[in-house]
Structures are given as structure tokens and as C-alpha cells.
C-alpha positions as CSV (number, residue, x, y, z in Angstrom):
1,X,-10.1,-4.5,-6.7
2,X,-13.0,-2.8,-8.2
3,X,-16.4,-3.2,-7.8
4,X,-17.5,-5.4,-10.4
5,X,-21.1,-4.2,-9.7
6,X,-19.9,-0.6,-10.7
7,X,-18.9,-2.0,-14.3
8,X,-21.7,-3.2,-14.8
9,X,-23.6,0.3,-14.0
10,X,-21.2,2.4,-15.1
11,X,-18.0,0.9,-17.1
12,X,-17.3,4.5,-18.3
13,X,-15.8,5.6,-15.2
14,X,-13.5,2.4,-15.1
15,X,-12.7,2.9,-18.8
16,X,-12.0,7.1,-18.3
17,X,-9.8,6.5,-15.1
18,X,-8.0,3.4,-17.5
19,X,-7.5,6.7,-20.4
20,X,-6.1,9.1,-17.7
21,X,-3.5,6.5,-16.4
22,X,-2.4,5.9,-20.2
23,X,-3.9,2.4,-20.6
24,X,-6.3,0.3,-22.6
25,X,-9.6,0.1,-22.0
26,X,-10.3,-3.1,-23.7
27,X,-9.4,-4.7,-20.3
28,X,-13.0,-3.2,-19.1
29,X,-14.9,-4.8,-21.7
30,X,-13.1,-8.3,-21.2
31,X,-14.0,-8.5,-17.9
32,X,-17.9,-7.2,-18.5
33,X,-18.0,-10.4,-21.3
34,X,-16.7,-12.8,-18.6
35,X,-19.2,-11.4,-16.0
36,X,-21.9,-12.1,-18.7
37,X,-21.1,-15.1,-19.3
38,X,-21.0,-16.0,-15.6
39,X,-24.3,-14.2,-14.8
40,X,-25.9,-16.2,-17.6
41,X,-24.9,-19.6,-15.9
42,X,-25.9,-18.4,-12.7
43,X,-29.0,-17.8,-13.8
44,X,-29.6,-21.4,-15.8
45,X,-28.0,-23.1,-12.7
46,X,-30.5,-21.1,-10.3
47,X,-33.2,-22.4,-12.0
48,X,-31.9,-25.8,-11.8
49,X,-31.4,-25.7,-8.0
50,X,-35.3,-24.3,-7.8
51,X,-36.5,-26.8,-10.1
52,X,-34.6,-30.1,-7.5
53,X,-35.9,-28.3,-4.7
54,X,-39.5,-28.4,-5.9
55,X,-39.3,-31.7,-6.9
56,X,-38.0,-32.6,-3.4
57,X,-41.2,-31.3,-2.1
58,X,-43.0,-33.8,-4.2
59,X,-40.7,-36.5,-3.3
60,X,-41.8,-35.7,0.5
61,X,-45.5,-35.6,-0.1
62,X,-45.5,-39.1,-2.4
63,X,-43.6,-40.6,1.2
64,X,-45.9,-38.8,3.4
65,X,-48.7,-41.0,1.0
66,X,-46.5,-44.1,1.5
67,X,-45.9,-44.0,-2.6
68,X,-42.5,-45.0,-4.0
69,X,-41.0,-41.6,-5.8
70,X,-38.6,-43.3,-7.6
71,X,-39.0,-41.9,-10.8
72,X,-39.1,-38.2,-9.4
73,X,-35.5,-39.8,-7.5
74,X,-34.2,-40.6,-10.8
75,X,-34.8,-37.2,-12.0
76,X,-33.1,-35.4,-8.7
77,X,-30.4,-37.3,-9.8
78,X,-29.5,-36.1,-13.3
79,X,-30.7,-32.9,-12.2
80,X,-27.8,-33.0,-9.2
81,X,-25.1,-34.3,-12.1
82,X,-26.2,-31.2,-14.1
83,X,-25.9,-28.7,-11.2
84,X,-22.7,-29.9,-9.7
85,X,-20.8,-29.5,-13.4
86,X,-22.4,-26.2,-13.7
87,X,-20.7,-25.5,-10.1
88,X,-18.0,-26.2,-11.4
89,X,-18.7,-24.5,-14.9
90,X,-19.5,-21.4,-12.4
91,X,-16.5,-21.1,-10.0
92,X,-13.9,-20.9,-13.0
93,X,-15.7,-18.0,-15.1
94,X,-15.5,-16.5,-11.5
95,X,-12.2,-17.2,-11.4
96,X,-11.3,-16.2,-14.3
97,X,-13.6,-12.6,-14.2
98,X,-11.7,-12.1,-10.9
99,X,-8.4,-12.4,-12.2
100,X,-8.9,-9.8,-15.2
101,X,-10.5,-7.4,-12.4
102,X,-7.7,-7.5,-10.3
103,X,-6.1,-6.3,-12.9
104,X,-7.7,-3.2,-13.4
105,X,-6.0,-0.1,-11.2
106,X,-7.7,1.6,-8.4
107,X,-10.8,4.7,-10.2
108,X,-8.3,8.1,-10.1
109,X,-10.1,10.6,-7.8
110,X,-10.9,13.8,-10.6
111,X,-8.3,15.9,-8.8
112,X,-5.0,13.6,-9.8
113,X,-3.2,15.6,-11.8
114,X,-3.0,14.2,-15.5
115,X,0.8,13.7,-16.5
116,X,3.1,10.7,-18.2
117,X,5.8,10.7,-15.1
118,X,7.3,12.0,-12.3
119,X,8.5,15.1,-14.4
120,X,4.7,16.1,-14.5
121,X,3.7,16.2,-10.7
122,X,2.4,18.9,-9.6
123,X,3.8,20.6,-6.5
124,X,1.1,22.0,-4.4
125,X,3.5,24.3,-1.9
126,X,7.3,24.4,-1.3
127,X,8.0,25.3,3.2
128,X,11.7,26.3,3.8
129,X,14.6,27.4,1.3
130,X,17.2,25.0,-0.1
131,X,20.2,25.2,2.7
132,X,22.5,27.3,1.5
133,X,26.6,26.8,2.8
134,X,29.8,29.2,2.6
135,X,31.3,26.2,1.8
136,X,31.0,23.8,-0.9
137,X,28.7,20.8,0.5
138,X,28.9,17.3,0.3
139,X,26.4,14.4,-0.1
140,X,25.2,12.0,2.5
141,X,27.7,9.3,1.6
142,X,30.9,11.5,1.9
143,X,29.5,12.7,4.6
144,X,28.7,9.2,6.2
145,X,31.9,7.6,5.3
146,X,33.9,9.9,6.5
147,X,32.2,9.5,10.0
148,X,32.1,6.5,10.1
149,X,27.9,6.3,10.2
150,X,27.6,3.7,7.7
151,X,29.7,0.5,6.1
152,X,28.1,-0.5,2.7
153,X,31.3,-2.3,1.2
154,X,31.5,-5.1,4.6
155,X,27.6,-5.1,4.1
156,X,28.4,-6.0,0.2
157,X,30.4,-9.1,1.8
158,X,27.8,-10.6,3.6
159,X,24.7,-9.4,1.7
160,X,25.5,-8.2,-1.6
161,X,24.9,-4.2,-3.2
162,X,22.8,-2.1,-2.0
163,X,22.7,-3.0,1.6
164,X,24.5,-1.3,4.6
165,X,25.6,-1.4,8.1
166,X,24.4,1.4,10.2
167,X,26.8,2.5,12.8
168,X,27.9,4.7,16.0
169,X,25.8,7.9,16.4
170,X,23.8,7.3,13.1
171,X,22.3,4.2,14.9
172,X,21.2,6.2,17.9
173,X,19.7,8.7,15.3
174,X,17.7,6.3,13.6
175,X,16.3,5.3,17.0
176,X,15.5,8.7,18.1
177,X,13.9,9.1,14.5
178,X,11.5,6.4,15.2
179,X,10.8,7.3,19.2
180,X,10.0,11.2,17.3
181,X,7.3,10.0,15.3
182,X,6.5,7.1,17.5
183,X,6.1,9.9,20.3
184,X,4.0,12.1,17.7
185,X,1.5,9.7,16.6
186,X,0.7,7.6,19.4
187,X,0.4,10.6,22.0
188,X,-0.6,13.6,20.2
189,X,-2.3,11.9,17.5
190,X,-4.1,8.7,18.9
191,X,-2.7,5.9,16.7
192,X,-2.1,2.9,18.2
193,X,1.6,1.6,18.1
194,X,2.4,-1.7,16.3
195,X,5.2,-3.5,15.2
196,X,4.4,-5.9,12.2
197,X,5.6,-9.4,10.9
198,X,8.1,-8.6,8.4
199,X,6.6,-12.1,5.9
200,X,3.4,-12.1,5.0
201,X,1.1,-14.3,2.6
202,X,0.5,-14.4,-1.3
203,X,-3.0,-13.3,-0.2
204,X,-2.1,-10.4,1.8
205,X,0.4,-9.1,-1.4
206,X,-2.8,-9.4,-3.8
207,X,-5.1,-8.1,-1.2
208,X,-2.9,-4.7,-1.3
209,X,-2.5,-4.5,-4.7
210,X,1.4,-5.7,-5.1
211,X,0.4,-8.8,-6.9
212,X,-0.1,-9.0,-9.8
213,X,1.1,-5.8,-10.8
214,X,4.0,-5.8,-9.0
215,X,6.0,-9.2,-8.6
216,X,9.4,-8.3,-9.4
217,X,9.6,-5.6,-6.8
218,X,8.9,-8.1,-4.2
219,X,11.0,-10.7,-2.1
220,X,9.5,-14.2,-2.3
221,X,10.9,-17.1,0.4
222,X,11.5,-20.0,-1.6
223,X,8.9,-23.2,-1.4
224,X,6.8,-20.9,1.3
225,X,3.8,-18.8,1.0
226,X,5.6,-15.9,2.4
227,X,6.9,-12.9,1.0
228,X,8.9,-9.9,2.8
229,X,6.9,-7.1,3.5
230,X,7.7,-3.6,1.3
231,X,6.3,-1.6,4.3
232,X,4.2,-2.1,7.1
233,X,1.0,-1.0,5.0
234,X,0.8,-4.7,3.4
235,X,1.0,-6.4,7.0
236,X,-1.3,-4.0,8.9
237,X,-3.9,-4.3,6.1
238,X,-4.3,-7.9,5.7
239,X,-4.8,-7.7,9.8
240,X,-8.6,-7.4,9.4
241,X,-9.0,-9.3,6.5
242,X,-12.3,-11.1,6.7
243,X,-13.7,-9.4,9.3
244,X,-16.1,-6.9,9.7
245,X,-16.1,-3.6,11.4
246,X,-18.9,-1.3,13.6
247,X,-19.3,1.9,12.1
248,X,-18.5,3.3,15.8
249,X,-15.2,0.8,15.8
250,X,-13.6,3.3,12.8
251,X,-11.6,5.4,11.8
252,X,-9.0,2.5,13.2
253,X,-5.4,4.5,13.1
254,X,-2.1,2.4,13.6
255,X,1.6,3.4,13.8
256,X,3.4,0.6,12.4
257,X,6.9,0.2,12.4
258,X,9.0,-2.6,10.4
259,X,11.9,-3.4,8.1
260,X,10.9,-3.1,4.8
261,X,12.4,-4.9,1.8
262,X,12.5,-3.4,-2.0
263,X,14.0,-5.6,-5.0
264,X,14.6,-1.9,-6.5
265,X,14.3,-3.9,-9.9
266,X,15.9,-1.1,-12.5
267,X,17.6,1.4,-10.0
268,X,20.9,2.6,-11.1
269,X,23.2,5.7,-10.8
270,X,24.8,7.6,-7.7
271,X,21.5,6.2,-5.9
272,X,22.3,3.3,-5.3
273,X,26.3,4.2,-3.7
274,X,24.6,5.2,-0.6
275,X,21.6,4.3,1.8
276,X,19.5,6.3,-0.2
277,X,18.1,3.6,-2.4
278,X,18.8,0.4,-1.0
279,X,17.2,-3.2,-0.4
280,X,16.4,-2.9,3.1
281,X,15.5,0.0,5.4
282,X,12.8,1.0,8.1
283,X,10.3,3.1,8.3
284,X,7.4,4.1,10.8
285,X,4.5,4.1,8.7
286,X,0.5,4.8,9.1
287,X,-2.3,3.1,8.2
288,X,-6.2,4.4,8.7
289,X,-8.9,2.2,7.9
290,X,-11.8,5.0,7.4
291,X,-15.5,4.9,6.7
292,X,-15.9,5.7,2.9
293,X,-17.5,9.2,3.4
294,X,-14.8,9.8,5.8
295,X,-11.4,8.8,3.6
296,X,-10.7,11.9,2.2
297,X,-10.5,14.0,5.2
298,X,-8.8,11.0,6.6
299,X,-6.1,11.5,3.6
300,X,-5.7,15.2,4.3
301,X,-5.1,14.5,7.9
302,X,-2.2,11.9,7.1
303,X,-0.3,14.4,4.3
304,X,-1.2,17.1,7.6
305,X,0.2,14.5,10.4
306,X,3.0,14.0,7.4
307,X,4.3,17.3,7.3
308,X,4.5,18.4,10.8
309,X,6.9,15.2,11.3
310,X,8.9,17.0,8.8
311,X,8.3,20.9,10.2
312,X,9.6,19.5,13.6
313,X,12.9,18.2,11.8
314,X,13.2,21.9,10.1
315,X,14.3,20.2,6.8
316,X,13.1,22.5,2.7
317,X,10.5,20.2,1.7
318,X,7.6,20.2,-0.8
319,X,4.0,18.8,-1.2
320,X,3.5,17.1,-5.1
321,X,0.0,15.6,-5.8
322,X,1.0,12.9,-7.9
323,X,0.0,12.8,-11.6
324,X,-1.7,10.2,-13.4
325,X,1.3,8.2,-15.1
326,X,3.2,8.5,-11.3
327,X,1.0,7.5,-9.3
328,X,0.7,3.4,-9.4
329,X,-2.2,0.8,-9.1
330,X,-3.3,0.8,-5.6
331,X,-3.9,4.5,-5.1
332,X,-7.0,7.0,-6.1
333,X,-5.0,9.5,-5.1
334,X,-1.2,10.4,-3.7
335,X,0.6,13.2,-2.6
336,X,4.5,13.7,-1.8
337,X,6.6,15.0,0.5
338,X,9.9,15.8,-0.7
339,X,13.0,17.3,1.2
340,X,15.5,19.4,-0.4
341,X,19.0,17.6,-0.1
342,X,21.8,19.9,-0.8
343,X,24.5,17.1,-1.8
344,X,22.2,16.1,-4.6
345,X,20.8,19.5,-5.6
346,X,17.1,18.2,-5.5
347,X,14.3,17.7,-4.0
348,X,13.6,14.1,-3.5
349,X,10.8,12.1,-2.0
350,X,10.5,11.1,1.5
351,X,7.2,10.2,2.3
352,X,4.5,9.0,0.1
353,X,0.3,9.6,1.0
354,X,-2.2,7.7,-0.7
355,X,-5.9,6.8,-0.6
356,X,-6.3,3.5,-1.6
357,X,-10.3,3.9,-0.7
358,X,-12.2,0.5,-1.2
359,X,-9.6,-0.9,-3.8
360,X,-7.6,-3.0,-0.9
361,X,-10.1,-3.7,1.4
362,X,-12.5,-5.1,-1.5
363,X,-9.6,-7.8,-2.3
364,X,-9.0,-8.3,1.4
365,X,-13.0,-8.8,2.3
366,X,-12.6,-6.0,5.1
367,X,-16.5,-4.4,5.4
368,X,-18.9,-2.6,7.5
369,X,-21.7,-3.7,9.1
370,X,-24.5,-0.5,9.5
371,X,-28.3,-0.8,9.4
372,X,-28.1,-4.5,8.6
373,X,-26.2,-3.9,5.2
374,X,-22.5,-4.7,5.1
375,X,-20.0,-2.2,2.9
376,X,-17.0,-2.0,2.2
377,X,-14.3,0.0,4.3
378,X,-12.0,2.3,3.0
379,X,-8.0,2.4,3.7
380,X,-5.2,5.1,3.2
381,X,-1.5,4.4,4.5
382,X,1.4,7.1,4.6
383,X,4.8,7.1,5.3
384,X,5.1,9.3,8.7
385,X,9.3,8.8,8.3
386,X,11.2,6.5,6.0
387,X,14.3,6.2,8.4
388,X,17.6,6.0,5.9
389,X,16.1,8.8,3.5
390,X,15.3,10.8,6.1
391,X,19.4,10.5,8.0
392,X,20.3,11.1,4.2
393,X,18.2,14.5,4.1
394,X,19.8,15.1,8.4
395,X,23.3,14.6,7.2
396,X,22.7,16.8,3.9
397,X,21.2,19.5,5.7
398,X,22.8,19.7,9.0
399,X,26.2,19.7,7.7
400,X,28.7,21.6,8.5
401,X,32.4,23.0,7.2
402,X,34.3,20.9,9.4
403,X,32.5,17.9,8.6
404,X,30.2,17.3,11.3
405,X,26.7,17.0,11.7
406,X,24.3,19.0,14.0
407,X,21.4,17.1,15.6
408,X,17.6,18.5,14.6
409,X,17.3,20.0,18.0
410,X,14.0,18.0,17.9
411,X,15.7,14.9,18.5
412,X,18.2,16.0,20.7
413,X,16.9,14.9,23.9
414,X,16.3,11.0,22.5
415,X,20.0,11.0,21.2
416,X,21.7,12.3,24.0
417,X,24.3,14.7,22.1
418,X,23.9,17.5,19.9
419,X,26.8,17.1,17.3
420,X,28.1,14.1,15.2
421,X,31.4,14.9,14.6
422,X,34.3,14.4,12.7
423,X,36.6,11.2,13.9
């Protein structure tokens, strides 16, 4: 959410960072009318709690004199009636500024690239050549169905499209994916290792920015307050909401891993065949909440952390900084990682790098307490290895003519073998 104290200063930045993302900036001035009109009763009904309080002082002098105050009682209480309806007056024109301001994306840091889609990022460097074959390649789903690796149409009998069963050696690679990173972050990086409750609150989905922007892209339980979580970012932030950090207690780094859960409202094509785009996957994922002045190297140390998860695997890959119309709500500023995959003749993303700064922890009431003043922290979450997209760049890669797969010699030692091969 932004700070409603910087519209008020300065709505220009608001309403340019509302231009670059392609949308109106009438929404600024709406919500600067609403917080006028609730500063305006704040201040009549300020006055009105000064005035009872004075005449509660007279009120104690008249009984210290042993004189009846009764009229000055009578008073007090109109004056109560009038204060507790402009409570009430108060707390819904704060309501109702809050809820235009959470609509309002995240201020674009001035290096986002400007751009109307994903056609318009802009790639920052390219490591590795697209894999080149003397034989004509396949994709990931030829290539898994013919070993066996995965089962989407017995998971389309028990769960619908778009979900999968994971099997033989491609569930022992998915495990030594996540002990890789696990192994990377935690010991030679200093996160701390968490696994996450995959349902979470409404409050934790508006407190990271997926409502209400983004309600059809979520899973919602029927009749509960729970919703399934898209990554391990929306679970890990709403941890430390309401609390309040030491300046010495930060930067706080986790390695969360969980299922994750994606309506993917709107996908279609060859996509969707596979376990490429798909309801349900896992990821590891980290998550830094940062002092503010400290965010952005923060977010060049995740995209750095990011990358050499990818280096180790030995997979073509790319860096995008994400462009204006790309980038989404929550983020002041993302980059990509995406891996060549040869059965698809593109690169496509794998991990996504954002910093959100203040815009999540402002909704979630996460702060800073230094010299007396409280602020409000700063958080930045990256993918370190969406699982299934990254067996689907393996299989793609690491193919070979007879069909079989060679291991990343990188994981070799947590999968036990060095070859998938043909059955």
C-alpha cells in the first residue's frame, strides 16, 4: 500500500509511476478528496474531544467545591453523542480512503523499463548458448511420457486439467532440486530454512498485494477465511505482520519451501499439455525483509543468489528487467530469469525477482523501531527454483538421441544415478 502521507506531499510521483504502468491517474486524486474529507472531521472531532475534556476538568473542580455540575453533565453528554457519530462518521471515510489506496500499484523504481508487455522487456545479459542436438529434439512432455516421469491424464481423473502425477526418477529429481537450493541458501548463503502453511488468511492475500487486484488467480476454501497460498512469499510475509523489528534484527532471510496453487485464469495452448503451466507445483522460494536503505542491494543479491542456482544446473538462461506494462502491482521493480528450452525454441521464465520495498509491509503493519521512531520495513521475495519449470528446462536440455536424460552433474550425488533412461 502506499504511503498515504506521500500523496499528500507529493501526488506527482504516484500519478507518474500510475502514467508509466499505462493507467489512470484519477485514482490519485479520488483518494486525496477522501483523505480531505477525513482530515477535515478529524480535525472538527479533535476539537470536540478537547472541548469534553476541558469541561471534565470543570466538572472536577465544581465537585472538589461540593457544587452540583449538572448542567456542565448535560453538556458532556451531547457533546459524547456528537463525538461517538463522528467516530463513526471517521472510521468509514477511513475505510473507504484505504480501500481506493490499496488500489493504487506499488511507485516503479526510475530504472523499470517502460513497455506495454512482455514483448517489451528488456534483457540485461544472455549466459550459455541455446543447446544445440544432431538430432532433432523433443519437448518436455514427449520426453516425459515416454519415460514414464509424469501421468497428467490419471491426474485429469482425480483432479481435473492441468494437474499431474510426478513419478519414478523425476520424483527423486525434484527432491534433489529442492535439497540443491536448500543446500545453497541455508549453508552458503545464511537463510534460514522454512516450510510454510500452504492456506493463509484474506488478510495475508491483501497484505501482499493479491487482493484486490488479483482474486481470480487465487484459490479460495469455501465458507473459511483461507485461501491457498501462490508461493511461499504470501505465507512468509504475513509471519511478522504486526510486529516490529530492531534495526540490528534485519536483513531477516528465509528459504521457504511449499506447494503453490495458481488458478492460471486465461492460459491456453501447448502450455498447458505438460507440467509446464499447471495448477499446482513447488518451489523453494526467498524472501528478505531489508531495512529500506538496504533493499536494493538486497534485490541485487537475490537475482545474484538466483543465477548461480541456475550456473550450477549449466542450463542457457537470460536476465530481463521487467518493463512497465509486465511487471504487476506488488513490485517497484523485477527482473527474470529465463532458461532456453530447446523443445519450445524459447526462452522462458523460471524465476521471478522483485522488490516490493514498503508496499507489502505497509498493508501488513511490519515496521522498525530505531531512535524511538518506528518505519516501515522493506520486503523483496525471489524464486531461488520453481521445481516443475525447472525438470521441464532438465529434460529439454539434457536430452539425448536415444531418449534419455542426463542428470546436471550438480545434482548427481542427491539423486543417486546419473542417467534417466529410456524404459
Amino acid at each position: 500500500m502506499i504511503d498515504v502521507n506521500l500523496l499528500r506531499t507529493n501526488p506527482e510521483i504516484a500519478k507518474d509511476s500510475q502514467r508509466r504502468r499505462g493507467i489512470e491517474v484519477s485514482l490519485v486524486d479520488k483518494v486525496l478528496e477522501a483523505d480531505k474529507k477525513w482530515r477535515t472531521l478529524k480535525g472538527e472531532l479533535d476539537e470536540l474531544r478537547a472541548e469534553r475534556n476541558k469541561l471534565g476538568e470543570e466538572i472536577g473542580k465544581l465537585k472538589k467545591k461540593g457544587e452540583n455540575p449538572v448542567d456542565i453533565l448535560n453538556r458532556v453528554s451531547i457533546l459524547s453523542g456528537k463525538i461517538k457519530k463522528q467516530e463513526e462518521e471517521l472510521a468509514e471515510l477511513e475505510q473507504k480512503r484505504d480501500k481506493l489506496l490499496l488500489e493504487i500499484p506499488n511507485i516503479l523504481h526510475e530504472t523499470v523499463p517502460q513497455g506495454k508487455d512482455e514483448g517489451e522487456n528488456v534483457e540485461i545479459k544472455k549466459v550459455g548458448k541455446p543447446t544445440k542436438f544432431p538430432f532433432q529434439p523433443k519437448d518436455h512432455i514427449d520426453l516425459g511420457l515416454n519415460l514414464d516421469l509424469f501421468d497428467v491424464e490419471r491426474a485429469a481423473k482425480t483432479s481435473g486439467a492441468r494437474f499431474y502425477f510426478l513419478k519414478n526418477e523425476a520424483v527423486l529429481l525434484e527432491l534433489a532440486l529442492v535439497q540443491y537450493a536448500m543446500d545453497f541458501l541455508v549453508k552458503k548463503q545464511g537463510f534460514t530454512p522454512i516450510i510454510v502453511p500452504d492456506l493463509v488468511k484474506e488478510r495475508s492475500m491483501y497484505g501482499v498485494g493479491m487482493l484486490p487486484h488479483s482474486p481470480n488467480e487465487i484459490y479460495k476454501i469455501e465458507n473459511e477465511d483461507l485461501y491457498l497460498v501462490l508461493t511461499s512469499e504470501h505465507a512468509i510475509a504475513g509471519m511478522h505482520m504486526d510486529e516490529t523489528f530492531k534495526p540490528d534484527d534485519l536483513p531477516k532471510r528465509y528459504a521457504g519451501f511449499s506447494t503453490c496453487f495458481r488458478t492460471e485464469a486465461g492460459a491456453h495452448g501447448r502450455d498447458t499439455k505438460g507440467i509446464f503451466r499447471v495448477h499446482q507445483f513447488d518451489k523453494v522460494e526467498m524472501f528478505i525483509f531489508s531495512k529500506p536503505e538496504d533493499s536494493w542491494k538486497e534485490h541485487e543479491k537475490l537475482l545474484k543468489n538466483a543465477e548461480e542456482l541456475v550456473k550450477g544446473l549449466e542450463l542457457p538462461y537470460r536476465i530481463m528487467n521487467i518493463c512497465t506494462g509486465d511487471i504487476g502491482v506488488v513490485a517497484a521493480k523485477k527482473y527474470d530469469i529465463d532458461a532456453w528450452m530447446p523443445g519450445q525454441k524459447a526462452y522462458r521464465e523460471i524465476i521471478s525477482c522483485s522488490n516490493c520495498t514498503d508496499f507489502q509491509a505497509r498493508r501488513l503493519n511490519i515496521r522498525i523501531l530505531r531512535n524511538n521512531k518506528t518505519e516501515i520495513a522493506h520486503t523483496l521475495n525471489s524464486t531461488a527454483l520453481a521445481i516443475g519449470r525447472t525438470i521441464v528446462a532438465i529434460l529439454e536440455n539434457y536430452q539425448n538421441k536415444d531418449g534419455s536424460i542426463t542428470v546436471p552433474k550438480v545434482l548427481q550425488k542427491y539423486t543417486g544415478f546419473k542417467k534417466i533412461g529410456p524404459k
